[in-house]
C-alpha positions in Angstrom: -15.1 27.2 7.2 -15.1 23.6 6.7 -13.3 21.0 8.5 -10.1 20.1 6.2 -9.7 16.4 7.5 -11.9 14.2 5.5 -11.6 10.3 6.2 -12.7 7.3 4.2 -13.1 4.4 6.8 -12.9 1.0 5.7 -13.5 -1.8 8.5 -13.1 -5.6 8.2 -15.6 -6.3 10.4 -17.9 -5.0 7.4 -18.8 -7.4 4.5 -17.6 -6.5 0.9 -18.5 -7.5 -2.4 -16.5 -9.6 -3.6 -17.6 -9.4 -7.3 -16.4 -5.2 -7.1 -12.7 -4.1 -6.1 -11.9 -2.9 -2.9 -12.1 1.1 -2.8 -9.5 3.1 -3.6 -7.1 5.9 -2.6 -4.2 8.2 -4.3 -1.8 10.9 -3.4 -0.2 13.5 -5.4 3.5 15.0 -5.4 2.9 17.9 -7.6 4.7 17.4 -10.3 2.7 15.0 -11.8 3.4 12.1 -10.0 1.8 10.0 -7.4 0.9 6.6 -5.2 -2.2 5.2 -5.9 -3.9 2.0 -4.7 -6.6 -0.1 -3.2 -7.7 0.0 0.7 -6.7 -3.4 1.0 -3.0 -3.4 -0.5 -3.8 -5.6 -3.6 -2.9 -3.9 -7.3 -5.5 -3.5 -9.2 -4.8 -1.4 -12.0 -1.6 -1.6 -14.1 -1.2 2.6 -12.7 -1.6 1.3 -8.8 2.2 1.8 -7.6 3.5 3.2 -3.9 5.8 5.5 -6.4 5.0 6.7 -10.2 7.4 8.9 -10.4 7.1 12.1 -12.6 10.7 12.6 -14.8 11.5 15.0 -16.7 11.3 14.6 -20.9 11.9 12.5 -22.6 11.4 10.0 -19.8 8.0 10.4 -18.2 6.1 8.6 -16.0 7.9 5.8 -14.6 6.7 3.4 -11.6 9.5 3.4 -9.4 8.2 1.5 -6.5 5.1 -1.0 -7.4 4.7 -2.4 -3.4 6.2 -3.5 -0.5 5.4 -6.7 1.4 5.0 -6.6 4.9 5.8 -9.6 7.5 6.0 -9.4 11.1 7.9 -11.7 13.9 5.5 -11.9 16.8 6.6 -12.9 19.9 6.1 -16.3 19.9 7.8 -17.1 16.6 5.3 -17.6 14.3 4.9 -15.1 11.4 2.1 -13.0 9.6 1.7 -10.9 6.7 0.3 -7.4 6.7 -2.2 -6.6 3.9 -3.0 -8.7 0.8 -1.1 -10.5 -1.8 -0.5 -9.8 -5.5 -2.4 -12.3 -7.8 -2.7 -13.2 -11.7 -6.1 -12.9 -13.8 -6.6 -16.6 -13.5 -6.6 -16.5 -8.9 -8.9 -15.5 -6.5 -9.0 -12.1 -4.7 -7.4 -12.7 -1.1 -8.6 -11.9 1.8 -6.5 -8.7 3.1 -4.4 -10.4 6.1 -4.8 -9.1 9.4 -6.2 -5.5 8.2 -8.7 -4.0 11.0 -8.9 -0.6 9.6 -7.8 2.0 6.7 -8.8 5.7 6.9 -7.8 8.5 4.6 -7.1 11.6 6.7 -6.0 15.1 5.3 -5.9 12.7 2.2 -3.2 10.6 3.4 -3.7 6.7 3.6 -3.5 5.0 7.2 -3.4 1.4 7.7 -4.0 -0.2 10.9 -3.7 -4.1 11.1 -3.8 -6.1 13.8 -2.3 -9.7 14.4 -3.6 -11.1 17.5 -2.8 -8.8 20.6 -0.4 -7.2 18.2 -1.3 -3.9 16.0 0.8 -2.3 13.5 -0.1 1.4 11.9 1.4 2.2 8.3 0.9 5.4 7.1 2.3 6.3 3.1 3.4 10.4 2.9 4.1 11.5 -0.8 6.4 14.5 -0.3 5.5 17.8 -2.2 7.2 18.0 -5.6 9.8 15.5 -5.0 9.6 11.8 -6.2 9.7 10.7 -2.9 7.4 8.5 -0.6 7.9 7.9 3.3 6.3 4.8 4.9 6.2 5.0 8.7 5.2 1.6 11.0 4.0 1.7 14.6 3.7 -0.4 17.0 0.5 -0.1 19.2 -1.3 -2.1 22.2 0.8 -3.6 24.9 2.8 -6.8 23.3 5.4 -6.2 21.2 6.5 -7.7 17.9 9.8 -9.3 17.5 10.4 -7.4 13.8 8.7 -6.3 11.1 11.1 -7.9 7.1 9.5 -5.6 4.3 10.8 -6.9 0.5 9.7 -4.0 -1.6 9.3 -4.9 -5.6 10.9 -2.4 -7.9 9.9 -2.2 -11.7 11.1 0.7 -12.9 9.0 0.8 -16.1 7.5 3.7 -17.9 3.4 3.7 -17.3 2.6 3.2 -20.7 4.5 -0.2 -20.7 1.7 -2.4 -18.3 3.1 -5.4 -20.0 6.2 -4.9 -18.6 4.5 -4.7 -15.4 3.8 -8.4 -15.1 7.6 -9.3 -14.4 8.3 -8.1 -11.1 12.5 -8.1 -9.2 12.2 -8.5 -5.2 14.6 -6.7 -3.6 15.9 -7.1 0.0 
């Protein structure tokens, strides 16, 4: 029988093209809905969302959750952020910040950035047929971080709407 675990590995010591988006990964609920994105955190697509949530008639598909930005307290004060930003048509791609490594395994998306001495796993876990997402942090190596502040941007839009997209309420 063959091995169930299958992992996509992206590193940042490799070089990308910057003219083609950064690969991509999704996970499904069940019901129809589902988290989708890019290795390197940036949105893409007006679909890309951490929650498109599945409702029932005559609602639909809504995005629910569209990302989450990530910034950690190290310990001597100073600040970074995990993953890349969101940008307009008219700016440049970022650079992801700080990510060493992404792997898809048994289809769920792992993140594993690291800020100096200082590395932070993320891993994303869509539960089965509820609208529901899980984001788990952990700390790894041997210093430890003062705090991790995550804003998450909520739409709530129905997926058809990608206009609507483009307005985007920060929540704390």
């Amino acid at each position: 029988m063959a091995d169930p675990i299958r992992s996509l590995t992206w590193r940042a010591d490799v070089p990308v093209d910057r003219r083609t988006d950064p690969p991509e990964w999704l996970v499904a609920n069940g019901l129809g809905g589902y988290a989708s994105g890019t290795v390197t955190g940036l949105m893409t697509r007006r679909y890309h969302g951490l929650l498109m949530a599945a409702l029932p008639v005559p609602l639909g598909r809504m995005m629910m959750l569209d990302g989450v930005i990530e910034m950690v307290r190290l310990p001597d004060g100073s600040t970074g952020r995990l993953g890349a930003g969101q940008v307009s048509a008219e700016d440049a791609v970022p650079e992801p910040d700080h990510l060493a490594d992404f792997r898809l395994l048994l289809g769920l998306p792992m993140w594993r950035f690291a800020i100096g001495d200082v590395v932070i796993g993320r891993r994303l876990v869509m539960l089965h047929e509820q609208n529901t997402i899980l984001l788990h942090w952990r700390l790894f190596g041997a210093l430890k971080a003062s705090g991790l502040r995550c804003s998450r941007f909520c739409i709530c839009v129905p997926a058809t709407r990608a206009s609507a997209r483009r307005s985007v309420v920060f929540i704390r």
